[in-house]
C-alpha positions in Angstrom: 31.0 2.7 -2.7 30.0 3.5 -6.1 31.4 0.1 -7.7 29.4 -1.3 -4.6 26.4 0.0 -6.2 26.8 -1.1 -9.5 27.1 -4.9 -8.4 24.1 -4.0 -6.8 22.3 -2.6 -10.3 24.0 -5.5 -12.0 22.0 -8.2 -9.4 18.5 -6.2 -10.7 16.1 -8.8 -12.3 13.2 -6.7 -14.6 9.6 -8.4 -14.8 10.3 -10.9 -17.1 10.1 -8.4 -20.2 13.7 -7.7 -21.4 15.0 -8.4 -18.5 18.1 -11.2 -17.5 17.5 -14.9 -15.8 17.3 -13.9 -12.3 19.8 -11.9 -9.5 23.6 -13.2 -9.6 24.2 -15.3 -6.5 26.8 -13.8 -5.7 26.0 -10.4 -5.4 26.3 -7.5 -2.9 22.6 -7.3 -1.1 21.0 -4.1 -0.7 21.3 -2.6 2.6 20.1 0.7 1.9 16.7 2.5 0.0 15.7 5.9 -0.3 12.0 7.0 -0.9 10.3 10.2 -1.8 7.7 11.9 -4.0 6.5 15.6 -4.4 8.8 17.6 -5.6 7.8 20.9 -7.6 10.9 21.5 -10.1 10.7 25.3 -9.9 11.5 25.5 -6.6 14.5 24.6 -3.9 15.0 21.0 -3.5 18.1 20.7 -0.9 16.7 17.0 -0.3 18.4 15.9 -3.1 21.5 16.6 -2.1 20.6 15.3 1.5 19.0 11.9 0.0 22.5 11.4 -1.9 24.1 12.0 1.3 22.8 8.8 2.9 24.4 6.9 0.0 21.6 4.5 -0.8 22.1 1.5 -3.0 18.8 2.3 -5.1 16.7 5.3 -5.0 12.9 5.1 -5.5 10.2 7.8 -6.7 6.9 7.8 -5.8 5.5 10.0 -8.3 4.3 13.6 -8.5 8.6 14.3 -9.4 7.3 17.2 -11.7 4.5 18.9 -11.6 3.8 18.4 -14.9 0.2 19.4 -15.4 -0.2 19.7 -18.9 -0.8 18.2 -21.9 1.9 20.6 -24.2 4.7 18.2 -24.7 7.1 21.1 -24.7 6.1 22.4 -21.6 6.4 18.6 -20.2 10.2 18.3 -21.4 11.1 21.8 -19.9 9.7 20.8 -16.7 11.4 17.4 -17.0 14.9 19.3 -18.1 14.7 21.6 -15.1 14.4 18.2 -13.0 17.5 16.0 -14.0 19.5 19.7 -14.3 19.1 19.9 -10.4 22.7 19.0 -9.6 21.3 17.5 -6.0 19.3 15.0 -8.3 22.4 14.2 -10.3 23.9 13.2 -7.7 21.2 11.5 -6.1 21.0 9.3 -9.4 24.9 8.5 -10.3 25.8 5.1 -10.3 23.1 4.1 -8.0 19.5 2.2 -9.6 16.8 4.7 -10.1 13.0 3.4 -10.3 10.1 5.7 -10.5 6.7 5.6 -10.9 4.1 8.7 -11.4 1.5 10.1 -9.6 -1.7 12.7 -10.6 0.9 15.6 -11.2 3.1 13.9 -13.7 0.8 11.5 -15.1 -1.5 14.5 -16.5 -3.6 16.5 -14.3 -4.9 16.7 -10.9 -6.5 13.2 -9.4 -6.8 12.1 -12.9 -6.9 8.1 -13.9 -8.0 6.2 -17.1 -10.1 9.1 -18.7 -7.2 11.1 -18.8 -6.5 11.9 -22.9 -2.8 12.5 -22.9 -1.6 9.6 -20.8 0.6 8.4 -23.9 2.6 11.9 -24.4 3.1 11.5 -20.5 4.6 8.0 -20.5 6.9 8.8 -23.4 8.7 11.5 -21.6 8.1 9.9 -18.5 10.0 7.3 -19.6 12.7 9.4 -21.6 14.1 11.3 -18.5 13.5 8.7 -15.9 13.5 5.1 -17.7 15.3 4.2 -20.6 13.7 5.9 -23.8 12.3 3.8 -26.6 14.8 0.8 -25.5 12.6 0.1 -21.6 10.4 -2.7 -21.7 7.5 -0.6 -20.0 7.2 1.3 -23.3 6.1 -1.8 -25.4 3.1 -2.2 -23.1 0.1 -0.2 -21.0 1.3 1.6 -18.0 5.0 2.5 -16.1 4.7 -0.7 -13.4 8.0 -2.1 -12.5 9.5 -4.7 -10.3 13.4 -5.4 -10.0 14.9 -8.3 -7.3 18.0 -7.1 -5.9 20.3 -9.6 -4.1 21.3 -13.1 -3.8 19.1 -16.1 -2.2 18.7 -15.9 1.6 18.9 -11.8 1.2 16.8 -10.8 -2.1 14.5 -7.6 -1.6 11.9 -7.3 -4.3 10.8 -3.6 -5.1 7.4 -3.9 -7.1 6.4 -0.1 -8.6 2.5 -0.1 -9.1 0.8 2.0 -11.5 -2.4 4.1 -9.9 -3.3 5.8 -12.6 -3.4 4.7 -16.2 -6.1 2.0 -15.6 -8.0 3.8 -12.7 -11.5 4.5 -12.8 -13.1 7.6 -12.3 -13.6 8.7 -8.8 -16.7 9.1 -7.1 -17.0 13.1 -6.1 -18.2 14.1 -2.7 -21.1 16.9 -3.3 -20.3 20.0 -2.5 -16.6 18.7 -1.3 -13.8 20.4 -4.1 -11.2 17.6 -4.0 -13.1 15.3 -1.6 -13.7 11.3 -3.2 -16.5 8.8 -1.9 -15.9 5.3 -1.6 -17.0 3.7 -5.3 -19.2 0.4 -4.7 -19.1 -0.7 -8.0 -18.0 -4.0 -9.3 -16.7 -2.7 -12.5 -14.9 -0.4 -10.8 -10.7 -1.0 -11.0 -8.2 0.4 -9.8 -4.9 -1.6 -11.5 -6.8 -2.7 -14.4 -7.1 -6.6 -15.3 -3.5 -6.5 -17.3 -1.6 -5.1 -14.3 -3.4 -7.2 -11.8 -2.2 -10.4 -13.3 1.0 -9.4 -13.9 1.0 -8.3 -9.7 0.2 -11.8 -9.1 3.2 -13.1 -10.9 5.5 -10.9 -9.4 4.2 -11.8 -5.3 5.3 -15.2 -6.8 8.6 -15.2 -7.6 11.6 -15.6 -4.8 12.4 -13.2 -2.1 12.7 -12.5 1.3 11.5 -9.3 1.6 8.8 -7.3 -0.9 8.5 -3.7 -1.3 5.4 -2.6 -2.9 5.4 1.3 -4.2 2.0 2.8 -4.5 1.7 6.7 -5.1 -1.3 6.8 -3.1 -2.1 5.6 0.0 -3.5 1.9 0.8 -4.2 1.1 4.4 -4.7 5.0 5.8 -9.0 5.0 5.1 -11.0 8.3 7.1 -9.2 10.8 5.6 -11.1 12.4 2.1 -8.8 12.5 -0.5 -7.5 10.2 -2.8 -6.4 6.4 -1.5 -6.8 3.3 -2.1 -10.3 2.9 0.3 -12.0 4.7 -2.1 -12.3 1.6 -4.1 -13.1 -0.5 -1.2 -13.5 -3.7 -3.7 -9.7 -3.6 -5.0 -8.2 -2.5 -1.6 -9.6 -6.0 -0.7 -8.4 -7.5 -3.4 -5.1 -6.4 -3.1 -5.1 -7.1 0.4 -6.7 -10.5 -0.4 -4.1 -10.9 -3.5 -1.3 -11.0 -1.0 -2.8 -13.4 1.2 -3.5 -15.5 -1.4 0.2 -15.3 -3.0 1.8 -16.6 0.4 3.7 -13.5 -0.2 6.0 -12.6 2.5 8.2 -9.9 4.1 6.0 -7.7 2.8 5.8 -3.4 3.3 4.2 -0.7 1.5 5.8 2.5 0.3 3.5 5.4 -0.5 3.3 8.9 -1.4 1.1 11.9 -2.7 -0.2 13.2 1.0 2.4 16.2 1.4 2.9 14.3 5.1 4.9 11.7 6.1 3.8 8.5 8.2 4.1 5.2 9.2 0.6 3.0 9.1 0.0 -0.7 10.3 -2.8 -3.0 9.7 -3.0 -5.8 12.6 -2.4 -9.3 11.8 -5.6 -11.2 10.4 -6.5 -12.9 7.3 -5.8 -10.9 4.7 -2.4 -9.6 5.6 -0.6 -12.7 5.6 -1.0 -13.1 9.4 1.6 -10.5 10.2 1.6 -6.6 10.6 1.5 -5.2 7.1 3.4 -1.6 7.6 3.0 1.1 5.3 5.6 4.3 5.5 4.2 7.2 3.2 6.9 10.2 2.3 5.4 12.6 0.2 7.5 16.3 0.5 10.7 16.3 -1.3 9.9 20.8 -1.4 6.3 19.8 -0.9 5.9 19.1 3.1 4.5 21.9 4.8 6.6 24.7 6.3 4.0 25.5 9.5 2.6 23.0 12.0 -0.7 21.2 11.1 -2.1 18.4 13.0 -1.8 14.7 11.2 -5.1 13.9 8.8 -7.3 11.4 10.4 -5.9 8.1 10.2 -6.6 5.2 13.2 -3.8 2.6 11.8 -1.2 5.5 12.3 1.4 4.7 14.8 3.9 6.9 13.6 4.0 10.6 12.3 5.7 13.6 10.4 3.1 16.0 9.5 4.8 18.8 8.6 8.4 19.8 7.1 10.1 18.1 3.6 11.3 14.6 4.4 12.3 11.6 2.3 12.0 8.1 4.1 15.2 5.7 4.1 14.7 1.5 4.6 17.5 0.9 5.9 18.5 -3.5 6.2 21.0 -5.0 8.4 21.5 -8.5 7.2 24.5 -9.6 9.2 21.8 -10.1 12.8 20.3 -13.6 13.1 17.4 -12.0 12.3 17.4 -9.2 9.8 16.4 -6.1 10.9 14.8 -3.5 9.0 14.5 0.0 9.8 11.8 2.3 8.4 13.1 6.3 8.3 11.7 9.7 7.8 14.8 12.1 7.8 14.3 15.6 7.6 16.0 18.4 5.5 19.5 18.2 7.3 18.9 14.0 7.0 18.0 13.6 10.4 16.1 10.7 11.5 12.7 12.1 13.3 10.3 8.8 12.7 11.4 5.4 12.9 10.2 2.1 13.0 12.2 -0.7 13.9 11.2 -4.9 13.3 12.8 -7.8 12.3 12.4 -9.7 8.9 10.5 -11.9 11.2 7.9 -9.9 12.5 6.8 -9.6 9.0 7.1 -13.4 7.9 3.8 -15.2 7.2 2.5 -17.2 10.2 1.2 -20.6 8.7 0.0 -21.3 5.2 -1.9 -19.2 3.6 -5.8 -19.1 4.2 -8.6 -18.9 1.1 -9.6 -15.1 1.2 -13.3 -13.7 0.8 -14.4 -12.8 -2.4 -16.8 -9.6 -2.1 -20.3 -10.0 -4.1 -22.2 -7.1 -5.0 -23.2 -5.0 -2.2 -21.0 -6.1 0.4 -18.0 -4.7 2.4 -14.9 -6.4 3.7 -13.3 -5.5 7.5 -11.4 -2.6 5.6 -14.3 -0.8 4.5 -16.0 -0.4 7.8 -14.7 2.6 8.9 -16.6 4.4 6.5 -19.6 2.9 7.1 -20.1 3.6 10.8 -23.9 3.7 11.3 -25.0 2.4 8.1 -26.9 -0.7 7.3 -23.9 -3.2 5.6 -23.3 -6.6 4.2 -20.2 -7.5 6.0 -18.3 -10.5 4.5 -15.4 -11.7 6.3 -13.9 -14.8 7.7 -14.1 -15.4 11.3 -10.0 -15.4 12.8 -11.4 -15.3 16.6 -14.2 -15.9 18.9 -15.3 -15.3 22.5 -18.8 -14.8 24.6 -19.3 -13.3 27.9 -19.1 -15.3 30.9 -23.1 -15.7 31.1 -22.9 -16.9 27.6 -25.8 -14.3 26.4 -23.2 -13.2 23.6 -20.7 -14.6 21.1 -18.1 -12.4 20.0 -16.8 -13.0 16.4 -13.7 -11.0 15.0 -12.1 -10.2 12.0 -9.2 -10.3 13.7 -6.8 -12.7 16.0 -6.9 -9.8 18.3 -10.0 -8.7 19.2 -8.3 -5.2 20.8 -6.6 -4.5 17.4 -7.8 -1.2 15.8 -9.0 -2.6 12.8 -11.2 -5.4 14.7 -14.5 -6.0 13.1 -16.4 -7.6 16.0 -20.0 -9.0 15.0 -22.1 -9.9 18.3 -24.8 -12.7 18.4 -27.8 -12.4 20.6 -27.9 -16.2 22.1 -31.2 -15.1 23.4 -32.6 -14.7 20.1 -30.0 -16.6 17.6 -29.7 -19.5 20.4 -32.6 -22.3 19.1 -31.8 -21.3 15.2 -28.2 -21.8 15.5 -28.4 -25.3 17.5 -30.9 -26.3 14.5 -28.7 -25.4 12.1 -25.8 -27.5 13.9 -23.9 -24.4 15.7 -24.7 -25.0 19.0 -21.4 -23.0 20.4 -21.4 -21.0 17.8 -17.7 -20.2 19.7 -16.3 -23.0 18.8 -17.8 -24.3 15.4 -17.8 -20.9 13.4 -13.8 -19.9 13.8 -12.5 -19.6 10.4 -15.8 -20.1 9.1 -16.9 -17.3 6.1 -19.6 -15.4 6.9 -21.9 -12.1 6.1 -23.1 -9.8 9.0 -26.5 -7.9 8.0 -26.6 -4.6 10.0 -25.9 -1.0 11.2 -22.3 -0.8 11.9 -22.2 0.5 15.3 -19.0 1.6 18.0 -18.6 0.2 20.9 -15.9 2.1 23.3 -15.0 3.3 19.6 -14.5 -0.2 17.9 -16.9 -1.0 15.3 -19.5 -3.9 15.7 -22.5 -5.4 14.4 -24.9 -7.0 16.7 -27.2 -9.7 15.3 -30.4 -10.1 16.7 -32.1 -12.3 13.4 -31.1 -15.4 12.2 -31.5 -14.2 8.7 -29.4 -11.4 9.1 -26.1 -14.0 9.5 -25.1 -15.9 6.6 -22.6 -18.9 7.4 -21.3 -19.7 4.1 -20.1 -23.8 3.2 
């Protein structure tokens, strides 16, 4: 197997810095990927061993590998040492493809980003025990993101490594709340930074039938208060808007950093390419934790491992009609105890892709409603379906195709009161003529049988854009 694996390294295509042409055609494909992140080097890590077990074609860290969590250089390389000495992780990383990127822990210090002073120190030795020294092509520019393409045509897997930390933007503290983050409203606000976002959208469009996208913390999971992607509301639409935009397909997310492990799923709808975008988030190589605790809050969950070390495995079975791809969390003795199961179809895009919103000051997308529930918004969002109720006294638009998907945004016009200003303003059946039209809700974000709504009661307070 392990000559299997090199003609599987050997197939890797880099971003375009230092990198060869493009994957050999006629290489093996990858069939096999093992995930993880969170592993303290002073203590037991038997999931090494059991990752390298499963005989993976490429292994990929999610970050927090040390727990570095210092700015001494010498204290950094012991920590590092004590890492690639673990014979389980040797093992794990012969002959097999090995990419890594960091999170808070061995990027510098706890939930740090862009302010951090010592991020340079951290990328050299991050880069010296898990990259390729002074000779990788991440060490000639800001930040450790990555993205390889693995496979022929017909059966290339793109794995794109994101960098959360070097370009991130402070976090907004909740008072009084030690380790708790408010969602930052502010346009300046960034999360990749401008150089990494442009280089993302060059890598969603390039060749391949299936995308992985590594983030060390988590995007679609929004209630719970820690660290995640919904704390910058603005970018988490962006990205999400970024991949709808790229007529990216096959997409799924791999995450880390929460000590739990998961499997999330935002709905079909504008946005997400028109097909469930799944997230799987494996974070407790020695980190999981050893007692029962209930899952964090998190409403696109459908799948969970809240407590115990895990790694997740995608696992991808080319020879069916239709690929099938099989998202894993395997425990300590590498069994399976969460898995999710589709076909490279389920996640294809559905039609071309659609122009997303662009978010203006003081306005929220779909994504950041769940945070906002009985607040006054500005809800921008393009309208994927309609429906009223049979006496016609209300028009139901949605965010989403579905209207009983958990994410639905559902904004409610009052006919009685909208009725005469909507027919002068050429909207009649407001139904029919404003699917797929942009618009912005003004109101208090409200549940109803606990989906979120808006009800609009003034014409002023509903914006149909041209």
């Amino acid at each position: 197997m392990a000559w299997i694996r090199m003609l599987i390294g050997m197939a890797v295509c880099q971003d375009g810095i230092g990198g060869p042409p493009g994957p050999d055609p006629n290489a093996e494909p990858l069939k096999s990927l093992v995930v993880g992140s969170c592993a303290r080097q002073d203590r037991p890590a038997p999931l090494w061993e059991t990752m390298a077990k499963s005989r993976p074609d490429c292994v990929v860290l999610l970050g927090d590998n040390i727990y570095g969590d210092s700015r001494d250089p010498e204290v950094l390389r012991s920590k590092y040492q004590k890492l690639v000495a673990n014979p389980g992780f040797a093992n794990l990383r012969k002959d097999r493809v090995l990419m890594a990127t960091w999170d808070d822990h061995d990027y510098g210090e706890n939930d740090s980003g862009a302010e951090y002073p010592a991020k340079d120190l951290s990328k050299k030795l991050f880069l010296e025990f898990l990259g390729k020294g002074e000779g990788d092509p991440r060490s000639t520019r800001p930040g450790i993101f990555e993205s390889r393409i693995f496979g022929p045509p017909g059966k290339r897997v793109q794995v794109i490594l994101l960098d959360t930390r070097w370009f991130r933007t402070p976090l907004a503290k909740r008072e009084g709340r030690k380790g708790e983050y408010a969602p930052l409203d502010d346009p300046n606000s960034t999360f990749l930074g401008e150089e990494q976002w442009a280089w993302f959208e060059k890598e969603l469009a390039r060749e391949a039938e299936i995308r992985l996208i590594g983030s060390s913390i988590q995007v679609i999971p929004e209630e719970h208060p820690f660290e995640k992607w919904a704390n910058f509301p603005r970018e988490r639409e962006r990205f999400l808007g970024l991949l709808e935009k790229s007529g990216a397909s096959g997409v799924i997310l791999l995450s880390g950093d929460r000590h739990l492990g998961e499997i999330s799923c935002l709905s079909p709808r504008p946005g997400t390419g028109n097909y469930p975008l799944f997230e799987m988030t494996a974070s407790g190589i020695n980190q999981g934790s050893q007692k029962f605790r209930l899952p964090e809050a998190n409403r696109h969950r459908v799948a969970s491992l809240a407590w115990g070390n895990h790694f997740g495995v995608v696992r991808i079975d080319w020879a069916k009609e239709d690929p099938e791809i099989r998202l894993e969390l395997r425990d300590e003795q590498g069994e399976t105890v969460v898995s999710s199961r589709l076909g490279l179809s389920n996640i294809s895009r559905k039609g071309p892709p659609s122009v997303p919103v662009t978010l203006r000051d003081g306005e929220i997308g779909p994504s950041g409603v769940a945070t906002k529930v009985g607040q006054e918004v500005r809800l921008r969002f393009r309208v994927a379906s309609t429906g009223k109720s049979k006496d016609g006294a209300r028009v139901f638009l949605n965010t989403n195709e579905n209207y009983r998907d958990r994410d639905n945004v559902t904004v409610v016009l009052d006919m009685a009161e909208l009725g005469n200003s909507l027919a002068d303003k050429g909207f009649g059946d407001p139904s029919g003529k404003l699917a797929g039209k942009e618009l912005v809700a003004v109101g208090k974000i409200e549940l109803f049988r606990e989906s979120p709504q808006i009800v609009i009661r003034k014409i002023e307070n509903l914006v149909i854009e041209k």
